[in-house]
N, C-alpha and C positions, 0 to 999 in steps of 0.2 A: 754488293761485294766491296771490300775495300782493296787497297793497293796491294796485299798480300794476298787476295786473291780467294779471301775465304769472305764465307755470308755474314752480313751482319742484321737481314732482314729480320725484325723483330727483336733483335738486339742489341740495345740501347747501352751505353756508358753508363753505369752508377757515375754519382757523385766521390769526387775523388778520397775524402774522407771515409766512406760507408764500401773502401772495397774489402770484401771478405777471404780475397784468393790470394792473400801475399804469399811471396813465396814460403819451405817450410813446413813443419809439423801442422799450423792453420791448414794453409791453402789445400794440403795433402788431404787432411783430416774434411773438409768441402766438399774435396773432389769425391770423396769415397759416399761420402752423403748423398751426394748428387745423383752419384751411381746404382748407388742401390735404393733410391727413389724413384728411381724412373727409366732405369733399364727394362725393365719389364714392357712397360707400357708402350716406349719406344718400339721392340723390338714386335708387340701382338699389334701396332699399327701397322707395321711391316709387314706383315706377316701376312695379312689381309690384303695387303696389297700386291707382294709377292705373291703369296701361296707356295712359302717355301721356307718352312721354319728354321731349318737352320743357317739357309740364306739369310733370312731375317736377323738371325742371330748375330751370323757375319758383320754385317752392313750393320747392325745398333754398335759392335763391340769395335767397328774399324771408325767411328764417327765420336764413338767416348775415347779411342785412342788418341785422335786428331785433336781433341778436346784438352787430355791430357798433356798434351805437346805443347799443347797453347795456352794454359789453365792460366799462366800470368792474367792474359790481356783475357780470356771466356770468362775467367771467373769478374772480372770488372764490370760485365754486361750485367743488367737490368734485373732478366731472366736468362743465364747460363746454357736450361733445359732448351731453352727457343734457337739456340746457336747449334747445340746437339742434332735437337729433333731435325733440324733445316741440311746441316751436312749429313745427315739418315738418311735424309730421303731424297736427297739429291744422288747420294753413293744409288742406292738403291732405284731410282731413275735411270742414270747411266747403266748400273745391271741391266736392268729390266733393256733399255732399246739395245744392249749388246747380247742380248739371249736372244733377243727377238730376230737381231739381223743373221745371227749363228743358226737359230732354226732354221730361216727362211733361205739361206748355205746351204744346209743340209737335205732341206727339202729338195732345191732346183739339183743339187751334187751327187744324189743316192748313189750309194755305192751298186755297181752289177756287179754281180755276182757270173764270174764264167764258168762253163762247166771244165772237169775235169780231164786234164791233157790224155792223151788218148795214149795209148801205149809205143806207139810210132813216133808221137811226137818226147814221150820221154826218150826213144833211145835214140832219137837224134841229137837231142838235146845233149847228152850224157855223150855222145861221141865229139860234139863239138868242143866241149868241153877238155878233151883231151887229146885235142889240140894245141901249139904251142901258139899262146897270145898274140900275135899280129898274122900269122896265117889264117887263124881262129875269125881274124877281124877280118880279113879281105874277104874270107867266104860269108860271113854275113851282110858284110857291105853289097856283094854282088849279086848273092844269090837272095838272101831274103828282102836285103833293101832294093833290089834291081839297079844296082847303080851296073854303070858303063869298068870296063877296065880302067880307061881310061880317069873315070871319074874315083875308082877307090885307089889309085894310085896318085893322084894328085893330092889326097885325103891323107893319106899316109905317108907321103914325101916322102915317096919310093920310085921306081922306074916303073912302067907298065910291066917290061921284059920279070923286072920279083916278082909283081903280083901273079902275072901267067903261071910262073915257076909254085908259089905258092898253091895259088889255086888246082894247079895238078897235082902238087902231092896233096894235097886236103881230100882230094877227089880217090885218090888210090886208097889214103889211111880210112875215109870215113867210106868208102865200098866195103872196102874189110869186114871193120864193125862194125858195117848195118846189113850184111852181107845174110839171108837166112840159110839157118842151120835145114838141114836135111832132115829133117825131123819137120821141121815147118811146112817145108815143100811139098814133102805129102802130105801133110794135113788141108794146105791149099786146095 
């Protein structure tokens, strides 16, 4: 690699007289030659090595771009296609260990799947909800996270004496609404 940080394995400087890529209708007219000589080939060695064609496709068309960018000083080189094929398959290495580490994520990460809320737990849900926002919060701080009075009061820089206040009407509204209809009770 040179100071710029791009490969120059296999690609050599022409001699300063025999460069082809000036800038310009030449250098253009080169690049496009270059392209359509050896895109292909490029992108079915990839492709084999992927096993992911339009991956492959990717990674040949993101490396002729980079080529593009650079054509000044790529097209100086020796053989052009050697500077190509080399950031091809470098892009396409980096792919390849970042799919690899992404599987092996998703392997150790699988999603569980829970089953679905039970009918009890939606209408609690659904009562809590219609609750006014920091009452809402102290009962679940207390009752589902088991915190202390003490401790969701200090959380909410409030007094304990709100929270108590709180948590007793939370306790009278959501009795109400979770309260079963008479219709329920005998089915019980």
């Amino acid at each position: 690699m040179n100071a710029a940080g791009t490969p120059t394995h296999g690609a050599r400087r022409a001699p300063e007289g025999a460069r082809s890529g000036a800038p310009g209708e030449q250098g253009r007219h080169d690049f496009d030659e270059l392209y359509a000589a050896h895109f292909t080939s490029v992108t079915t060695q990839l492709f084999a090595y992927l096993g992911d064609r339009q991956e492959a496709q990717d990674v040949t068309q993101e490396a002729f771009c980079r080529a593009l960018h650079r054509w000044k000083d790529v097209s100086a080189y020796d053989d052009p296609v050697a500077w190509v094929r080399r950031v091809a398959w470098n892009l396409a290495t980096s792919h390849f260990r970042r799919s690899r580490i992404a599987t092996a994520f998703r392997r150790r990460h699988r999603e569980v799947h829970a089953p679905e809320p039970s009918p009890d737990r939606v209408a609690l849900f659904a009562a809590l909800r219609s609750l006014p926002p920091r009452p809402r919060q102290a009962v679940v701080l207390h009752y589902l996270a088991d915190q202390a009075v003490v401790d969701v009061a200090e959380t909410m820089q409030v007094s304990t004496g709100t929270v108590k206040s709180w948590l007793h009407r939370a306790r009278i509204a959501l009795g109400e609404q979770l309260r079963p209809s008479a219709e329920e009770v005998r089915n019980a």
